[in-house]
C-alpha positions as CSV (number, residue, x, y, z in Angstrom):
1,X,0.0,0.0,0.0
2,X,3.0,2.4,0.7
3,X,4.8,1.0,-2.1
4,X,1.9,2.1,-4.3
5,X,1.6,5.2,-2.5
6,X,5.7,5.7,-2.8
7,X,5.7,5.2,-6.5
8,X,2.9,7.1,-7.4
9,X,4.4,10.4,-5.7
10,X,6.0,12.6,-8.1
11,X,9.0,12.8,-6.4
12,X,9.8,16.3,-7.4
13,X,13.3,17.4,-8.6
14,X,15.0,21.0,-7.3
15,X,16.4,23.4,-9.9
16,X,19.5,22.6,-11.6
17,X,21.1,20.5,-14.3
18,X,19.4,18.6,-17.0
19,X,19.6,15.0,-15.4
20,X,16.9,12.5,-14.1
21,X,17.5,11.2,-10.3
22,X,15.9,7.5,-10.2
23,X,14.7,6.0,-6.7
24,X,13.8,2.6,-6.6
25,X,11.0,2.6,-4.5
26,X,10.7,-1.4,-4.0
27,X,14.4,-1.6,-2.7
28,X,13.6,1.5,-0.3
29,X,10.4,-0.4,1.0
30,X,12.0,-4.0,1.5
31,X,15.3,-2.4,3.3
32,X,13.1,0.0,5.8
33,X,12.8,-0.7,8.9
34,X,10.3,1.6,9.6
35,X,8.6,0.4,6.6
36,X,8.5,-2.8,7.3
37,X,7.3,-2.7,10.8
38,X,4.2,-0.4,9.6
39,X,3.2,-2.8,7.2
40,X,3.3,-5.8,10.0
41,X,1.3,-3.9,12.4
42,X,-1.3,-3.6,9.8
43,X,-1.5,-6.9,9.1
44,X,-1.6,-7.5,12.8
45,X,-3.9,-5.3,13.7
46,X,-6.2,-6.4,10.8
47,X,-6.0,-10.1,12.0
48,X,-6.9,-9.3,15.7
49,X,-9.9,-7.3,14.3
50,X,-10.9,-9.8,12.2
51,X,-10.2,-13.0,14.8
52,X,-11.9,-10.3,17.6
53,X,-15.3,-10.6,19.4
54,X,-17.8,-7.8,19.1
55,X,-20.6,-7.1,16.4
56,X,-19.8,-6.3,13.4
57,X,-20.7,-2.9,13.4
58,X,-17.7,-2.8,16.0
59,X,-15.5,-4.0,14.0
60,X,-16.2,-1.9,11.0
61,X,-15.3,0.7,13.5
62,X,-12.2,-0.8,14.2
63,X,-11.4,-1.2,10.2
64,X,-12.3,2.9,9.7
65,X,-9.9,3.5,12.8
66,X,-7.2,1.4,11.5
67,X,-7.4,2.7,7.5
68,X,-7.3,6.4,8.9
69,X,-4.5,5.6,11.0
70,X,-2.9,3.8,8.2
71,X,-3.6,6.6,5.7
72,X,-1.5,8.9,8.2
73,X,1.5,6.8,8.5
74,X,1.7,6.3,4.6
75,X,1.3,10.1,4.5
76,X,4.3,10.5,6.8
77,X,6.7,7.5,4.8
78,X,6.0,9.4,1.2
79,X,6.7,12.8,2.7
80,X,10.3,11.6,4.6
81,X,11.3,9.4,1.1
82,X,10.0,12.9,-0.8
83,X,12.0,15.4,1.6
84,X,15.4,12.8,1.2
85,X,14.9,13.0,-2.7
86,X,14.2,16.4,-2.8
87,X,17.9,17.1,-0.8
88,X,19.1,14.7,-3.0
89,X,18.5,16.2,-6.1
90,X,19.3,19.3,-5.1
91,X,22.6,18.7,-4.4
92,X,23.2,16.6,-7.1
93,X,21.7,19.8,-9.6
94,X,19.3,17.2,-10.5
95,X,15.9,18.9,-12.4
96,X,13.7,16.1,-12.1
97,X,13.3,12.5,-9.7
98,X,11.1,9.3,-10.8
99,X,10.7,6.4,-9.3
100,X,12.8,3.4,-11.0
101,X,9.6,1.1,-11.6
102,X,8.4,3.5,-14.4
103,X,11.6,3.8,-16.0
104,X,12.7,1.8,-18.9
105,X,16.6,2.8,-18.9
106,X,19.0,6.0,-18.5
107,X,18.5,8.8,-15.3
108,X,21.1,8.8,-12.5
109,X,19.9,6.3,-9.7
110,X,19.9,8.1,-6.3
111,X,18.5,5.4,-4.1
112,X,21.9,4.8,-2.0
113,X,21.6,8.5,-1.3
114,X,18.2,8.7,-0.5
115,X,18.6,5.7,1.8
116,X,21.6,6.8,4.0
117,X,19.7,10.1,4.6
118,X,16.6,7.9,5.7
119,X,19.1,5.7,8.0
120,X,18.2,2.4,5.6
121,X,20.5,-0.3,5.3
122,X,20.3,-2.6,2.0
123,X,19.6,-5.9,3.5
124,X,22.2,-8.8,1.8
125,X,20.9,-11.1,-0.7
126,X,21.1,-14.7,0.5
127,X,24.0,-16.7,-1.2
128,X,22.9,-19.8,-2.5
């Protein structure tokens, strides 16, 4: 839901040069901690209201409560990925960021630089 959220922000570029910053949005969401942990208190929360006792109008309730809630932190996620690309670019005189997932080839990928400032930590792929 973030993800879809992420990658359909225009993640704006500052003034400057003529290149295209790239973030790949999927590798941001699957190295975030704080990411991560959102999306597996939804899921928990949306289990315990589902598994829960109480009338269905209750848990209706419950659902609005927890999409609002949801809706806030996704809000929050897209603005601090937003902010870090928008430092980004500016420093690197970029004029314009997209996410990766829409991008068939060239731009200059920024993701490493967007995650340091967010604190994110690329997780290692599993040797086989």
């Amino acid at each position: 839901m973030v993800m879809a959220a992420l990658a359909a922000a225009a993640l704006g570029g500052c003034a400057g040069g003529s290149p295209v910053g790239l973030v790949d949005v999927q590798r941001l969401t699957a190295n975030w901690p704080q990411y991560t942990n959102a999306q597996n208190q939804l899921l928990a929360d949306q289990r315990a209201i589902a598994s829960g006792k109480g009338s269905n109008a209750a848990k209706q309730r419950q659902v609005i409560q927890l999409q609002q809630r949801y809706a806030q932190i996704s809000n929050q996620l897209v603005s601090q990925v937003r902010d870090a690309a928008a430092k980004i670019a500016q420093q690197k005189q970029l004029k314009l960021v997209v996410t990766r997932e829409f991008v068939g080839y060239g731009g200059t990928d920024i993701t490493p630089d967007v995650e340091k400032l967010l604190g994110i930590t690329e997780k290692p792929t599993p040797t086989p």
